[in-house]
ZAGU-878035 format. One record per residue: residue number from 1; x, y, z of N, C-alpha, C in turn; residue in three letters. Coordinates in steps of 0.02 Angstrom, whole numbers, plus 50000, padded with zeros to 5 digits. Example, Ala and Ser with C-alpha at 12.3 -4.5 7.8 and 13.67 -1.06 7.14 Angstrom:
! residues 2
+-------+-------+-------+-------+-------+-------+-------+-------+-------+-------+-------+
| marza |  n_xx |  n_yy |  n_zz | ca_xx | ca_yy | ca_zz |  c_xx |  c_yy |  c_zz | vexba |
+-------+-------+-------+-------+-------+-------+-------+-------+-------+-------+-------+
|     1 | 50660 | 49716 | 50390 | 50615 | 49775 | 50390 | 50660 | 49835 | 50390 |   ala |
|     2 | 50642 | 49888 | 50354 | 50684 | 49947 | 50357 | 50645 | 50002 | 50394 |   ser |
+-------+-------+-------+-------+-------+-------+-------+-------+-------+-------+-------+
END
This chain:
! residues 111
+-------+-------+-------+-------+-------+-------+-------+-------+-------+-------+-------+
| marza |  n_xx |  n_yy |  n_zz | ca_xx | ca_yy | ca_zz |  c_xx |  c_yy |  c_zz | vexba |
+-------+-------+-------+-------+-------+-------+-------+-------+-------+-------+-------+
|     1 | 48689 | 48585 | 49619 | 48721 | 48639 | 49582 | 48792 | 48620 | 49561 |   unk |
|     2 | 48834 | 48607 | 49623 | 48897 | 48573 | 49581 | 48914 | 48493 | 49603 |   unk |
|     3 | 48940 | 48463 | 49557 | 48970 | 48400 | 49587 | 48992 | 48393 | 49611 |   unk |
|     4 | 49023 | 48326 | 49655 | 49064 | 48333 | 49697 | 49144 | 48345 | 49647 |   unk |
|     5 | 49158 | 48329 | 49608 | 49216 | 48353 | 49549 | 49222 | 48427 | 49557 |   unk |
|     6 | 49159 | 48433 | 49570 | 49159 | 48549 | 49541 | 49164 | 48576 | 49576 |   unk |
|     7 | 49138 | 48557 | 49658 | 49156 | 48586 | 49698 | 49228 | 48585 | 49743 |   unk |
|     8 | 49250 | 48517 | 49714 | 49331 | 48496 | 49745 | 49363 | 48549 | 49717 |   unk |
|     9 | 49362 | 48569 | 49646 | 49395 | 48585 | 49601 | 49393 | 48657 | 49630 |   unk |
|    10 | 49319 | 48679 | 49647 | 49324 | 48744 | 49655 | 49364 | 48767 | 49722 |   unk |
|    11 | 49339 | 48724 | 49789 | 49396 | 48739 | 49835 | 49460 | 48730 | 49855 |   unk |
|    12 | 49496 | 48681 | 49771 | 49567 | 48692 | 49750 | 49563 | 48775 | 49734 |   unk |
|    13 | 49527 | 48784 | 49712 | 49550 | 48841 | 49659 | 49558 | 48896 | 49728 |   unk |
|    14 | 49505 | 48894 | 49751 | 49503 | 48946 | 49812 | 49560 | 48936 | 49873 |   unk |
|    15 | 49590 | 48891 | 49865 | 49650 | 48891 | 49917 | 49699 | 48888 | 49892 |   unk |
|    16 | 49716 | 48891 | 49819 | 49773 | 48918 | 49784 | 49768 | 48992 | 49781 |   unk |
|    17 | 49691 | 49022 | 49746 | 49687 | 49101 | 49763 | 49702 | 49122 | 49831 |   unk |
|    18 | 49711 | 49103 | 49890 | 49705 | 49131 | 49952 | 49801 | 49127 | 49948 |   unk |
|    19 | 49830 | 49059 | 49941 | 49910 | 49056 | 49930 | 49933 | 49099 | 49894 |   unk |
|    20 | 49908 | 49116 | 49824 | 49935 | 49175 | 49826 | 49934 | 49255 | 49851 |   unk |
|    21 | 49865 | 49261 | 49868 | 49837 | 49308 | 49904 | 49898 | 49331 | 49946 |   unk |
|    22 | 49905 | 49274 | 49998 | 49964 | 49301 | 50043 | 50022 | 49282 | 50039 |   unk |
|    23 | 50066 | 49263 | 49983 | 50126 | 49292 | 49943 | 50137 | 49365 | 49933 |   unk |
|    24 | 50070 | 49382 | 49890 | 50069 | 49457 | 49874 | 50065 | 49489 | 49944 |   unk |
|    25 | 50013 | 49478 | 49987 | 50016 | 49535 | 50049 | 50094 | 49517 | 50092 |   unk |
|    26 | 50140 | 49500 | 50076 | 50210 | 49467 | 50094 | 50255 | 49530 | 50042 |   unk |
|    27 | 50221 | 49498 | 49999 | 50280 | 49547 | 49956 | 50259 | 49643 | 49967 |   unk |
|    28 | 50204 | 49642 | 49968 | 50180 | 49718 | 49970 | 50210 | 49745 | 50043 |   unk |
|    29 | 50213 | 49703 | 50098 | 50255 | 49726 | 50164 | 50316 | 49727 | 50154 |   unk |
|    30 | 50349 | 49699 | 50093 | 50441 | 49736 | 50074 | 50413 | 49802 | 50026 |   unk |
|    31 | 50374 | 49809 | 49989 | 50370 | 49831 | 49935 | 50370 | 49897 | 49961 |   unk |
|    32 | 50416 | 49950 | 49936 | 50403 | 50022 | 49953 | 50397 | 50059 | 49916 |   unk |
|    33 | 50356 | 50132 | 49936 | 50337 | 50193 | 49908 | 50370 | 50268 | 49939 |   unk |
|    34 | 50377 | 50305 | 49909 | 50406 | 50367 | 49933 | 50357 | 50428 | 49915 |   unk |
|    35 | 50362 | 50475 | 49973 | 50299 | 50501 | 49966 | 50338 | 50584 | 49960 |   unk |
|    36 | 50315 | 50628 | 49936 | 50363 | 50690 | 49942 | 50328 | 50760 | 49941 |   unk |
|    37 | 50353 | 50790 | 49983 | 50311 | 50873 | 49990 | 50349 | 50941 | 49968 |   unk |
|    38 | 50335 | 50982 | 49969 | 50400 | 51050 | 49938 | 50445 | 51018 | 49906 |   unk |
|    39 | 50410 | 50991 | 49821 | 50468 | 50993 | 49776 | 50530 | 50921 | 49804 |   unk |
|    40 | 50510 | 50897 | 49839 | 50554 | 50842 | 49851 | 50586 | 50869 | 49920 |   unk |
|    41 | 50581 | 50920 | 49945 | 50605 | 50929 | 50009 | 50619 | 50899 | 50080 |   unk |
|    42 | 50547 | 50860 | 50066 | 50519 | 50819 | 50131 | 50502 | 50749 | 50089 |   unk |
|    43 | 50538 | 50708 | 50104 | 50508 | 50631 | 50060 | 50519 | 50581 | 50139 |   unk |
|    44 | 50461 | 50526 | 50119 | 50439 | 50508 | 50182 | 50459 | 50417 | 50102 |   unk |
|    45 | 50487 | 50368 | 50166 | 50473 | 50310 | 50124 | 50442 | 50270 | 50163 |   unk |
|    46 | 50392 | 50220 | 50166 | 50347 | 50171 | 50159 | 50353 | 50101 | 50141 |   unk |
|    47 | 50315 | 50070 | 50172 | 50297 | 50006 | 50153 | 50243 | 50008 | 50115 |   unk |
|    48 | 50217 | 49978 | 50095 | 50139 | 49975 | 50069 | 50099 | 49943 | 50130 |   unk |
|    49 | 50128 | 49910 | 50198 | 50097 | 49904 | 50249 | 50099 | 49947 | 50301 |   unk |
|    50 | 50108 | 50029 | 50267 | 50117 | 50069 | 50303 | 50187 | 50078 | 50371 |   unk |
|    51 | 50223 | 50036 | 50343 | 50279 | 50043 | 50383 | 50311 | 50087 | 50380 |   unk |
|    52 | 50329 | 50145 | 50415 | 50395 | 50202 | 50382 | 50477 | 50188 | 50388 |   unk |
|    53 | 50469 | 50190 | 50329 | 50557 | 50160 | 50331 | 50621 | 50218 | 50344 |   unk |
|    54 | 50612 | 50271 | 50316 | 50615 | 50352 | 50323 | 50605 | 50402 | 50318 |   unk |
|    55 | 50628 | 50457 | 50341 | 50595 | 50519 | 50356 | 50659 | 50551 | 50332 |   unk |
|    56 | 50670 | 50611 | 50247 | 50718 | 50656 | 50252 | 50700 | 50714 | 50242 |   unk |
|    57 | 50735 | 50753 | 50267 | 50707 | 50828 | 50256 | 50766 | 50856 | 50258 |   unk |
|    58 | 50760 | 50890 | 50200 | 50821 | 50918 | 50168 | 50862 | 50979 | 50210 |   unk |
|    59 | 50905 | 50992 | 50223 | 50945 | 51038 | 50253 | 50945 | 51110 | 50233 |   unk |
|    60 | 50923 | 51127 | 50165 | 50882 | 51190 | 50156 | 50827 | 51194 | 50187 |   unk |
|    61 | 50793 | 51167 | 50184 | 50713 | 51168 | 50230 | 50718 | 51189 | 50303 |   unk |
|    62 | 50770 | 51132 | 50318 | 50787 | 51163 | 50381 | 50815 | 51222 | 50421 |   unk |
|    63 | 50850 | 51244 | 50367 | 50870 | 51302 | 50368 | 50836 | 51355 | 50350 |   unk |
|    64 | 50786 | 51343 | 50333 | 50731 | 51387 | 50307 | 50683 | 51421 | 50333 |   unk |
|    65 | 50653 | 51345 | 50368 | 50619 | 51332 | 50403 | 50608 | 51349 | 50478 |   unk |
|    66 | 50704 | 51375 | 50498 | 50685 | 51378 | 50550 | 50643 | 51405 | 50595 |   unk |
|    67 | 50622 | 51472 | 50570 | 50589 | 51511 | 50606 | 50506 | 51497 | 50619 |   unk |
|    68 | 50499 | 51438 | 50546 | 50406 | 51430 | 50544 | 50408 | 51359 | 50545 |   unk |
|    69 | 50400 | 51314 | 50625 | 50382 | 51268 | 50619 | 50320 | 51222 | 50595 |   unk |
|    70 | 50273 | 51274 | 50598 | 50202 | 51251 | 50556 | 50212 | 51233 | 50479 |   unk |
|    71 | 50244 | 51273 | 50458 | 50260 | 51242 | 50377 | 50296 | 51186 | 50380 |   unk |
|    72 | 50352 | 51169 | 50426 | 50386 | 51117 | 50428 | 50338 | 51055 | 50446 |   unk |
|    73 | 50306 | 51048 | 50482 | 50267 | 51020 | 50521 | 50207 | 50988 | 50455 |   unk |
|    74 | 50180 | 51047 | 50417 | 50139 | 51033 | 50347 | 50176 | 50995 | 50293 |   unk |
|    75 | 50250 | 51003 | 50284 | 50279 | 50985 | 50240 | 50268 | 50904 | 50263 |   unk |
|    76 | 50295 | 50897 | 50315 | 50307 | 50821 | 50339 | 50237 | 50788 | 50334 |   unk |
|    77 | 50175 | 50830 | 50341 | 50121 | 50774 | 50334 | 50109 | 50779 | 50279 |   unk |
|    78 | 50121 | 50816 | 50254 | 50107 | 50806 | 50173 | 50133 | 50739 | 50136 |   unk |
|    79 | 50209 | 50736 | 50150 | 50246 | 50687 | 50138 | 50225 | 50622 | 50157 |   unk |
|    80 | 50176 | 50612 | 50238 | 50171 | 50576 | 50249 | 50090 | 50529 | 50203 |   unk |
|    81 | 50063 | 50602 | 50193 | 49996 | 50578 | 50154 | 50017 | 50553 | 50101 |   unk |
|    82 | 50061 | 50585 | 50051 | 50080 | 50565 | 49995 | 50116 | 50493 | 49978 |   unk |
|    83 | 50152 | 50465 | 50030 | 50150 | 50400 | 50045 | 50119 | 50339 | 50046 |   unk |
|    84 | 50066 | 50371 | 50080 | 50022 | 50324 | 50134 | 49975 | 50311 | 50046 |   unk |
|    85 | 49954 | 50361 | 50018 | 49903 | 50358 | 49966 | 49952 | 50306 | 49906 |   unk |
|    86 | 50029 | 50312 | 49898 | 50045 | 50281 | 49854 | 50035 | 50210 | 49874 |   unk |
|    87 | 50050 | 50197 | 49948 | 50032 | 50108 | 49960 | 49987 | 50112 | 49958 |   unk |
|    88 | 49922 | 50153 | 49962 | 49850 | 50104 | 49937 | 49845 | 50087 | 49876 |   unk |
|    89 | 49868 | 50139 | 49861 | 49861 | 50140 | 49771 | 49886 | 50042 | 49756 |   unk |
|    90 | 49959 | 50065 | 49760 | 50006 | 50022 | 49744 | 49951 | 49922 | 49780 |   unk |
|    91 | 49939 | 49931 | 49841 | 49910 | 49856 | 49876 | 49850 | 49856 | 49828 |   unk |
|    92 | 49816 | 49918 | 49822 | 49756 | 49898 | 49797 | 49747 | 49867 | 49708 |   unk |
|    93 | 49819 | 49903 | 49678 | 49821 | 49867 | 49626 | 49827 | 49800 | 49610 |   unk |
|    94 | 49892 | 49781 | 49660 | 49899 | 49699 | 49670 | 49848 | 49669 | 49714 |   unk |
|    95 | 49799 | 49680 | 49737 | 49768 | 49638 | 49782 | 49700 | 49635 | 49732 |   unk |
|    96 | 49688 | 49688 | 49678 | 49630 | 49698 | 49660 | 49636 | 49639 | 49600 |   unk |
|    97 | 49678 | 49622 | 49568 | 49705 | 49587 | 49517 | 49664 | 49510 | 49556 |   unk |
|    98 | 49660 | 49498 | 49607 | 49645 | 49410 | 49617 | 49567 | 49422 | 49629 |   unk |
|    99 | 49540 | 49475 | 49649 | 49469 | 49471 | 49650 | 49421 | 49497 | 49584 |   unk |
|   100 | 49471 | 49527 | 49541 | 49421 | 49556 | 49446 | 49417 | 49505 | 49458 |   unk |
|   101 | 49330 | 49516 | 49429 | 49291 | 49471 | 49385 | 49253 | 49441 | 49457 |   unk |
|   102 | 49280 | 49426 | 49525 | 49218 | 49390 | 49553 | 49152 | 49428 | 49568 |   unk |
|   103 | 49100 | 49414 | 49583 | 49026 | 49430 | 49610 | 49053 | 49468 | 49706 |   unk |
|   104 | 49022 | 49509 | 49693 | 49054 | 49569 | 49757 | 49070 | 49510 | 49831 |   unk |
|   105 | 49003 | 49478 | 49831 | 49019 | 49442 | 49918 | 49053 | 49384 | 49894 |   unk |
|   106 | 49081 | 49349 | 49855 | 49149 | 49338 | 49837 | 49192 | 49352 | 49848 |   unk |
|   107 | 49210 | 49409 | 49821 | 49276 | 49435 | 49832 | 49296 | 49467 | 49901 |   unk |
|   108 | 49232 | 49486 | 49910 | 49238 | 49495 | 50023 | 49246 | 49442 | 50064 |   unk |
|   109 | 49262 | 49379 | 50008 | 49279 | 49349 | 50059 | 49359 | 49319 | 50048 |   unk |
|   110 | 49383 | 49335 | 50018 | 49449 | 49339 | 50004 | 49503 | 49403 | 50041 |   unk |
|   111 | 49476 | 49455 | 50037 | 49515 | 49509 | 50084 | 49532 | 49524 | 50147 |   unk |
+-------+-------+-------+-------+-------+-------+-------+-------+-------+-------+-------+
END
């Protein structure tokens, strides 16, 4: 099926795709997202490797808030979902970019 030329060539190719592979999963662990609940009240920031870098919640809220910690409590996971969904978004864009176009158990074997 391939020569020995086609297949050298191809497992150049596949160990340059994997080098960059993990450049990008390098850069996506600086790369951050901010996630935000009530109007910007509660913003949560991120890694795209799910790292939390911070947590603010605004001093009206808190003041607001004081009496109903359950809303406070909702605000913050909200923030935290809204995060978490922008780094998939965000990894899955750059990670999806080196596997378009391969045949599915291909590209499972790159991730």
């Amino acid at each position: 099926m391939f020569g020995k030329a086609g297949l050298g060539g191809l497992m150049k190719q596949a160990q340059q795709m994997q080098e960059n592979m993990k450049k990008a999963q390098a850069k996506l662990a600086e790369t951050e997202v901010q996630g935000e609940a009530g109007n910007g009240l509660v913003k949560v920031t991120m890694t795209c490797s799910h790292v939390v870098r911070s947590l603010n919640i605004s001093e009206d809220l808190i003041k607001e808030a004081a009496d109903d910690k359950e809303m406070l409590e909702d605000l913050v996971l909200a923030a935290f979902n809204d995060a978490a969904a922008k780094a998939e978004d965000t990894s899955s864009k750059t990670m999806g970019a080196f596997t378009q176009g391969l045949p599915a158990g291909v590209a499972d074997f790159f991730r």
